[in-house]
Steps between C-alpha positions, in 0.01 A plus 500: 500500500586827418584841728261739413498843566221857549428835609285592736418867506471688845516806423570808518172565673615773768354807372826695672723300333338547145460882545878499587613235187248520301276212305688293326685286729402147591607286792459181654652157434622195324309184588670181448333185417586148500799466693599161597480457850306812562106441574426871476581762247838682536523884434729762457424861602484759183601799566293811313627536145335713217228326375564407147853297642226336768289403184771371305653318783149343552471380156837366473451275875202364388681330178831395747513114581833444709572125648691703792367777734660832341594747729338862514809659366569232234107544408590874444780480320357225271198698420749807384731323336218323313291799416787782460277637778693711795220503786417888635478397867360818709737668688391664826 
């Protein structure tokens, strides 16, 4: 079986935040499914990022298959080297 991996969306939803950022950011985090030995999903906290990168990130996990558990920063760096896609993470 195959590691499978999501976003789930959480936000922004703090009405200070998004007055002070603005509204196109997205945050959340990567769910992880299927890995052996695990009986619940994994995830990964996802930091806000502008929300096209969050989009494109979301389509690209939901077409990744790995046979072993990728690590958040290997995830990231996969996803820009595959897409020529630099994430804009926010920056308080």
């Amino acid at each position: 079986m195959a590691i499978q991996y999501s976003t789930n969306w959480m936000g922004p939803i703090n009405s200070d935040w998004i007055a002070k950022h603005g509204e196109h950011w997205a945050a959340g985090r990567i769910d992880i499914y299927d890995v052996p030995g695990e009986h619940y999903p994994l995830e990964y906290s996802l930091p806000p990022m502008h929300v096209e990168d969050w989009n494109a990130l979301s389509d690209w996990l939901d077409t990744l298959e790995t046979k072993e558990l990728l690590s958040f920063e290997e995830l990231i760096l996969r996803f820009q080297w595959a897409t020529k896609t630099e994430i804009r993470w926010c920056k308080e």
